[in-house]
N, C-alpha and C positions, 0 to 999 in steps of 0.2 A: 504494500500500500504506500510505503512513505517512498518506496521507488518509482511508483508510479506518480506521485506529486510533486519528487524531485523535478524530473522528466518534464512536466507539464510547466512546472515554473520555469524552468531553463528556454522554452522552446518560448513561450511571453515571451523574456527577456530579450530573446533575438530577433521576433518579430514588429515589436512594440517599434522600437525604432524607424523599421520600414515603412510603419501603418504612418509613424508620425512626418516622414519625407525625410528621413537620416539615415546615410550610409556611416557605418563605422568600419566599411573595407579599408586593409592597410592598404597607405598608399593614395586614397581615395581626394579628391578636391571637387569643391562647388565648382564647376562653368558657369561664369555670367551667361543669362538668357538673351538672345538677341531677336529682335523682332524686325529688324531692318531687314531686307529685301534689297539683291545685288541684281540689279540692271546690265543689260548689253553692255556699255562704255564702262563698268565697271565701275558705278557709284553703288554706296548701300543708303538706301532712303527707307522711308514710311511705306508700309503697303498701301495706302492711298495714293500717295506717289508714282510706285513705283505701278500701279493700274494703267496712269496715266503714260507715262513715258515706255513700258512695254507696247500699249497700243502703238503709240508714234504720231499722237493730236489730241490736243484739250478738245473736247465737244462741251462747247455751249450751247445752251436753250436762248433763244430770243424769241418774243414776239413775232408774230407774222406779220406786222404791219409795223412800219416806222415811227419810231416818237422822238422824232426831233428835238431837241441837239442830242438826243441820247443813244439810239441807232437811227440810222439814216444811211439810204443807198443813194450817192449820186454816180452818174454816167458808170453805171455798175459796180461802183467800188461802195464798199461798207465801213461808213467810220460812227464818230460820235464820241461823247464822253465817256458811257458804258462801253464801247469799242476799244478805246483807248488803254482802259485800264485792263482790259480782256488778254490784248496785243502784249500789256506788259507781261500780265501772268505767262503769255506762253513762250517768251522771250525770255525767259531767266529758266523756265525751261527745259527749253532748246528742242521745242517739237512745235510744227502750225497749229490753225486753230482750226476746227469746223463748226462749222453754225447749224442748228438745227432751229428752224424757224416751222414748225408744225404745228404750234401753238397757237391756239385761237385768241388765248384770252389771258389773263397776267396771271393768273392763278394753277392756268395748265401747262404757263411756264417753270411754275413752282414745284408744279406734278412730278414734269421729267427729272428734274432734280432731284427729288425726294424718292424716285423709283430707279434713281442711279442711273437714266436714260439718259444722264450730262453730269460733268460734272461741276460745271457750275450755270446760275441763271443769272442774267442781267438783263434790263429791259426797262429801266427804270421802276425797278421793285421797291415797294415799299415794305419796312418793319413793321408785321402784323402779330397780334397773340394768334389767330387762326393758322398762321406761315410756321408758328414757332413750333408747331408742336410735328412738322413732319421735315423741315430743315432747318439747317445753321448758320444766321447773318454773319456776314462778314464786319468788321467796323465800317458805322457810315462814312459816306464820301461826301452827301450834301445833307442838307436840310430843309425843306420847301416848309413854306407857311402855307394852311389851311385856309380856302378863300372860298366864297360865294358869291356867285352869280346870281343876280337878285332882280326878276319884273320887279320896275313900280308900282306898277298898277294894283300887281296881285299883293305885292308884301303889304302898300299900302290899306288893303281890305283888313287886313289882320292884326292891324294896329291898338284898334279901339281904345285909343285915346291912353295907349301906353308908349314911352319912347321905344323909338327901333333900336336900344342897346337890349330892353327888356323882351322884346320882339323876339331878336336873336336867342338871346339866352333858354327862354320857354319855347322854342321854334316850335309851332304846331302843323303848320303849314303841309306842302308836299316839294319834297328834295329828289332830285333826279340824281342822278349818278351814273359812271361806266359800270357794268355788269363783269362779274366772273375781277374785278382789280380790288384791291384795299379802300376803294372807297365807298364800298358795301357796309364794310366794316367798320369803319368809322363814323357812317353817318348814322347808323347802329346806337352803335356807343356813343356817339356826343350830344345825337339829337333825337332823346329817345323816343319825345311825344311826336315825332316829325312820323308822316307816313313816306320811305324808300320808295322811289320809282328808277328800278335799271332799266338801261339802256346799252343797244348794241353799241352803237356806241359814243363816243364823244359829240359829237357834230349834232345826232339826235338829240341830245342833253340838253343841249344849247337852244335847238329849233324849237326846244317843248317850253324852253325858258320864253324864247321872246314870245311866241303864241300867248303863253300864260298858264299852258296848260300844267304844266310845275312852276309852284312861286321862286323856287331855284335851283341852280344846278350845284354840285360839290366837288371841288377840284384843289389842287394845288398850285398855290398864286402866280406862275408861270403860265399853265393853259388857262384860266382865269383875263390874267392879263393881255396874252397873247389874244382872247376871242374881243377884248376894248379894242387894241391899236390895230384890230382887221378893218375894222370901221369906227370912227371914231363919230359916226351918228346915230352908235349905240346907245350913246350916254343921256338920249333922250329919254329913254326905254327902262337901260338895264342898269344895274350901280352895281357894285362890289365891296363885299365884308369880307375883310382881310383877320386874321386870328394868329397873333404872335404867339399866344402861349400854346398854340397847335401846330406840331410840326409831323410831315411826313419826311420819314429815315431813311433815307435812301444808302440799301446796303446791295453789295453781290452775295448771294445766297448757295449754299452746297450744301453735299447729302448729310445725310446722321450721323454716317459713322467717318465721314472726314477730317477727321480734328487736324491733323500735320496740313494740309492741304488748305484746312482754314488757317491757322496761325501763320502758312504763306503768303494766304491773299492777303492777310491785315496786314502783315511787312509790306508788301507792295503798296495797298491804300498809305499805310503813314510816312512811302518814299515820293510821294507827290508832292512837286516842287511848286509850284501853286496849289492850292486849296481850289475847288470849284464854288463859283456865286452866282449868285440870281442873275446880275450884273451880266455877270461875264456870258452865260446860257445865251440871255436875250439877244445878245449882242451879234450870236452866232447864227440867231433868227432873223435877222433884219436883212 
């Protein structure tokens, strides 16, 4: 009996270690674990990384349609400020880019991303809680103020003899907006008694604004401004409420499990030797 307990204890003793991840073989040393991943040219990177440079091209998602100055195709070349910064990521490294524009809408730009079908989106995305929960922003690059496009006539109905800061604030009104983009969302959450109306797209926003048929539209003070200086005998018609304390974040977005890939793109955002401004955008509009 006490041979067979010897036994039993001794055989613990030896195994105990192994269950706990400890070799006591003579002789025996930890390996650091290495999770880097060796490429053709013989770099060892991130396995996010290293996805990207074994293919031999960053794929981005953009928009299928152009949002000026942020993509835009002239005489068939593709630039913009989300271009720009795209061109840089893929220039450090050292593979082109290809563009998947299959995207309908700013949110199915966000799709491809989040289902690893790019690895990164730009398109003039904005920072949403609904974005956060299936990708990963990048640090912003701009900051847009939150703006409204506002009939007279109709905001005027709504008044009842309260100022139009109180107007704003209580918005009961009917708010258009682009469908399937962050400004769903937003008009959601800021203007909660307002009844949303999407739209396909911008241009319709606007046509339902001057009709009347929405007392406004909801944009960021760039296309805002941008639909004033089209005609400047709008200003009979429509005005505009501009919201400093409301900012859309404009970041580049990647998948879940990108982390090296993200802390690359944010080096890149914080090696911008200009900062990008409202200013400067417009400028490239004119």
């Amino acid at each position: 009996m006490k041979h067979w307990i010897f036994a039993l204890f001794k055989a613990f003793c030896v195994l105990l270690p192994l269950w706990c991840g400890v070799s006591y073989a003579k002789g025996s040393t930890t390996e650091p674990v290495s999770h880097l991943v060796r490429v053709p040219d013989g770099r060892m990177v991130a396995p996010d990384i290293a996805r990207i440079l074994n293919r031999g091209e960053l794929v981005v998602a953009l928009l299928d349609k152009d949002t000026p100055p942020f993509v835009m195709v002239k005489d068939g070349v593709i630039s913009g400020v989300d271009i720009s910064l795209v061109r840089q990521v893929a220039a450090e490294l050292k593979v082109p880019v290809r563009f998947d524009r299959s995207a309908k809408t700013y949110d199915e730009v966000v799709q491809l991303v989040a289902e690893g079908r790019a690895d990164l989106g730009v398109s003039k995305l904005a920072r949403t809680l609904k974005r956060a929960q299936s990708v990963q922003f990048s640090t912003p690059y701009l900051l847009l103020d939150h703006s409204l496009l506002v009939n007279r006539v109709a905001f005027a109905k709504l008044t009842n003899d309260q100022s139009a800061v109180q107007v704003v604030r209580n918005f009961k009104g009917t708010i258009g907006v682009l469908a399937g983009s962050a400004w769903e969302e937003f008009a959601r959450r800021n203007f909660s008694r307002a009844k949303v109306v999407p739209f396909a797209t911008w241009n319709q926003a606007v046509e339902a604004v001057k009709r009347g048929e929405v007392v406004a539209a909801y944009r960021d003070a760039i296309e805002v401004r941008m639909v004033m200086l089209s005609d400047p005998s709008l200003a009979l018609t429509l005005r505009t409420v501009s919201f400093t304390d409301l900012n859309s974040v404009l970041c580049m977005m990647v998948g879940p499990r990108d982390s090296m890939l993200l802390s690359f793109v944010n080096e890149i955002v914080a090696r911008q030797i200009e900062p990008v401004t409202l200013n400067a955008l417009l400028k490239q509009l004119q």
